[in-house]
MDTraj code that builds the backbone (N, CA, C; nanometers):
import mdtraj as md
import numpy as np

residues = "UNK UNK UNK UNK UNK UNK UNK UNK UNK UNK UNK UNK UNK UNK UNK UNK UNK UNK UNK UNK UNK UNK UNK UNK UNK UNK UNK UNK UNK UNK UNK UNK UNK UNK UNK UNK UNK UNK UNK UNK UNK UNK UNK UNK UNK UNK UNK UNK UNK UNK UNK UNK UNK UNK UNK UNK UNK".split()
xyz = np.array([
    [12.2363, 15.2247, 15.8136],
    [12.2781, 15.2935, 15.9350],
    [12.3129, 15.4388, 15.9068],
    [12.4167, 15.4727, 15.8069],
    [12.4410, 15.5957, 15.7648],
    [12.3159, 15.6838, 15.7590],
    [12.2155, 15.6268, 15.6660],
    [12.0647, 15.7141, 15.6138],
    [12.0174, 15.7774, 15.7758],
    [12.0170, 15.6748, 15.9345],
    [11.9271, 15.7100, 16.0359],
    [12.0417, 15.8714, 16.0582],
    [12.1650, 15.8105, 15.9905],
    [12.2100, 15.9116, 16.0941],
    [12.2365, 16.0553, 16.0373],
    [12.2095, 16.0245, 15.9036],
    [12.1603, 16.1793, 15.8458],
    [12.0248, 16.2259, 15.8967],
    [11.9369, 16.1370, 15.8712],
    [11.8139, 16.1938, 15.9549],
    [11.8242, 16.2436, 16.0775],
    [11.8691, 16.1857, 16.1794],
    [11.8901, 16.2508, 16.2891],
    [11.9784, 16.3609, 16.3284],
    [12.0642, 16.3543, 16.2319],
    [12.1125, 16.5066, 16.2387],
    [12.0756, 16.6237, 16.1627],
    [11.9975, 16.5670, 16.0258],
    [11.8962, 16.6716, 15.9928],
    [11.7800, 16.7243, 16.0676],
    [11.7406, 16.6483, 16.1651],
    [11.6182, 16.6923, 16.2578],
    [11.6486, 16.7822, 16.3387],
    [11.8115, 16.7311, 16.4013],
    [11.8677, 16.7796, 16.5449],
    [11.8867, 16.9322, 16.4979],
    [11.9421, 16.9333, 16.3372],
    [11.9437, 17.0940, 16.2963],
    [11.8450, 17.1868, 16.2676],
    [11.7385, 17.0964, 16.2267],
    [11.5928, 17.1697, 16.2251],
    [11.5442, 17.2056, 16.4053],
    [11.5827, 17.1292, 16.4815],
    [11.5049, 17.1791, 16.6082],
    [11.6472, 17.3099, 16.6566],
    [11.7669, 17.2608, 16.6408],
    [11.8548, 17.3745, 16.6570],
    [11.7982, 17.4963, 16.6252],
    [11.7784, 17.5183, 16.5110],
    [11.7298, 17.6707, 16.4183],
    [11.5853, 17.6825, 16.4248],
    [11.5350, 17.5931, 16.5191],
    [11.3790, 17.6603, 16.5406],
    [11.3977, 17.7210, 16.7376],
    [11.4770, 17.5925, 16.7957],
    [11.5422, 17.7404, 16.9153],
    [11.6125, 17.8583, 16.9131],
    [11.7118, 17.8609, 16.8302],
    [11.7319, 18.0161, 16.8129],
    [11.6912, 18.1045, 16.7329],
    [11.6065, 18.0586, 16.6447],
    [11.4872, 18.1734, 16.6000],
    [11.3452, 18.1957, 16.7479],
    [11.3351, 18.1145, 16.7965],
    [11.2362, 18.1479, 16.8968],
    [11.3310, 18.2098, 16.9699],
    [11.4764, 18.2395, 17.0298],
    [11.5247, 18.3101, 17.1327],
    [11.5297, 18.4617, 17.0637],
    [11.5405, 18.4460, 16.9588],
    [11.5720, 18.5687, 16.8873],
    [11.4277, 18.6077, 16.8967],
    [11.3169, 18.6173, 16.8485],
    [11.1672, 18.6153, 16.8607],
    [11.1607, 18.7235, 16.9973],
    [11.1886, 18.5945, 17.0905],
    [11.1586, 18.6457, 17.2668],
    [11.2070, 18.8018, 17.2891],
    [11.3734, 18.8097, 17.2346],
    [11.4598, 18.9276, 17.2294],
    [11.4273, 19.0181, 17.1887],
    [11.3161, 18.9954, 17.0765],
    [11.2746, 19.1114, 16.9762],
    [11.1586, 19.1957, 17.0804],
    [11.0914, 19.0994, 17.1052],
    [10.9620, 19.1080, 17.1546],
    [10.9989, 19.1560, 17.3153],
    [11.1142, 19.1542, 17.3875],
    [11.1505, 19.2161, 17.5277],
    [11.1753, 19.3174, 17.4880],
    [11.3142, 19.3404, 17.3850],
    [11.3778, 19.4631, 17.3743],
    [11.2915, 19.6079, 17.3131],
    [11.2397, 19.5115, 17.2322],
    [11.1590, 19.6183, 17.1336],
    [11.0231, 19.6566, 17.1840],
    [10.9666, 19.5643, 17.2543],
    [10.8114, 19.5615, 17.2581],
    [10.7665, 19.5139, 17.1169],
    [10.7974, 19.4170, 17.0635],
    [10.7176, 19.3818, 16.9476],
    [10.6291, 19.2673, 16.9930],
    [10.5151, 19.3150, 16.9159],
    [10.4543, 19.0914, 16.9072],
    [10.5130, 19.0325, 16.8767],
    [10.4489, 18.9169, 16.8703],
    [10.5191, 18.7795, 16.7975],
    [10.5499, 18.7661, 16.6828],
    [10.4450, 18.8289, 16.6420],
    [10.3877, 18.8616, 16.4158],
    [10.4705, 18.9497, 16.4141],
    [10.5412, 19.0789, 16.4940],
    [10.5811, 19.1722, 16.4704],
    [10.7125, 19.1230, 16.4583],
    [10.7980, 19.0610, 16.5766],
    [10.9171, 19.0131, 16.5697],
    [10.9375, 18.9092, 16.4377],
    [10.8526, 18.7972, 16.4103],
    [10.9000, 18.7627, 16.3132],
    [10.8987, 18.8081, 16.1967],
    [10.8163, 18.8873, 16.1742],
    [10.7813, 18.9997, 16.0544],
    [10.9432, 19.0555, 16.0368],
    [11.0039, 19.1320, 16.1702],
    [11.1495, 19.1617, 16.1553],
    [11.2094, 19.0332, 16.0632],
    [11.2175, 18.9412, 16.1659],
    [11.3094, 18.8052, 16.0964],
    [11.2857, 18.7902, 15.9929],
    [11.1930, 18.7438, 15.9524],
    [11.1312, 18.7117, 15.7492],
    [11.1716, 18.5726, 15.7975],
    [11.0624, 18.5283, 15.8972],
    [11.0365, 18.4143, 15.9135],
    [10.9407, 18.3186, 15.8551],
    [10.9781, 18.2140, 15.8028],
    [10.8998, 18.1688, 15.6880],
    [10.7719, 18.0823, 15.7628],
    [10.6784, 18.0902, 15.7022],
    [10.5364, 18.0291, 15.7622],
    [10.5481, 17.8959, 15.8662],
    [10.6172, 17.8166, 15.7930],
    [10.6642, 17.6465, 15.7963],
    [10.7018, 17.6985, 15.9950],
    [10.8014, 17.8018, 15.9494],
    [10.8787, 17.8188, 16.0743],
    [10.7839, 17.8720, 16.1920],
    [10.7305, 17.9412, 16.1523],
    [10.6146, 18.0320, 16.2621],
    [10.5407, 17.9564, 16.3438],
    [10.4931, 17.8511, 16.2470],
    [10.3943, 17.7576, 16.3067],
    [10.4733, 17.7388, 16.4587],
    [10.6005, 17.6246, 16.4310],
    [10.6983, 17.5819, 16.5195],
    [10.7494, 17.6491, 16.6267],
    [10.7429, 17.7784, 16.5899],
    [10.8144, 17.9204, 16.6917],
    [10.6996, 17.9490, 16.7793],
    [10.5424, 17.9563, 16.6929],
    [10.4450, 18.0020, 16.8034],
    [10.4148, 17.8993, 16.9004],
    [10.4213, 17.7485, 16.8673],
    [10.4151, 17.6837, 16.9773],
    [10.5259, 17.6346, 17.0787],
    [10.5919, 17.6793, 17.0701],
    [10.7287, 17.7454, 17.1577],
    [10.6721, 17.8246, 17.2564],
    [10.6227, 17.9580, 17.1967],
    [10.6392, 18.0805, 17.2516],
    [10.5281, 18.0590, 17.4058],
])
top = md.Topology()
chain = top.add_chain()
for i, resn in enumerate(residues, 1):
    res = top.add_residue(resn, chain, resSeq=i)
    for name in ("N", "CA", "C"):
        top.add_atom(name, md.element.get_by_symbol(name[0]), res)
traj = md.Trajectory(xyz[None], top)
């Protein structure tokens, strides 16, 4: 029982920190006029993550 419930709160924190890197993304990309590549380029967003953020966006 313990193991599901690390998993599920390891997931719940992985989808946490893939919404507020995509809000941050959006912010970059209103405030600034950046792309998508451009805003995360700011962030030093790691590949794994991009994938996840662009199908968000």
């Amino acid at each position: 029982m313990c193991e599901a419930v690390e998993k599920y709160a390891q997931k719940y924190g992985e989808r946490k920190r893939v919404d507020t890197l995509c809000g941050a993304v959006v912010n970059l990309m209103e405030t600034l006029k950046l792309t998508a590549e451009q805003a995360m380029d700011a962030l030093r967003i790691s590949p794994e993550e991009r994938t996840a953020i662009s199908k968000r966006l």
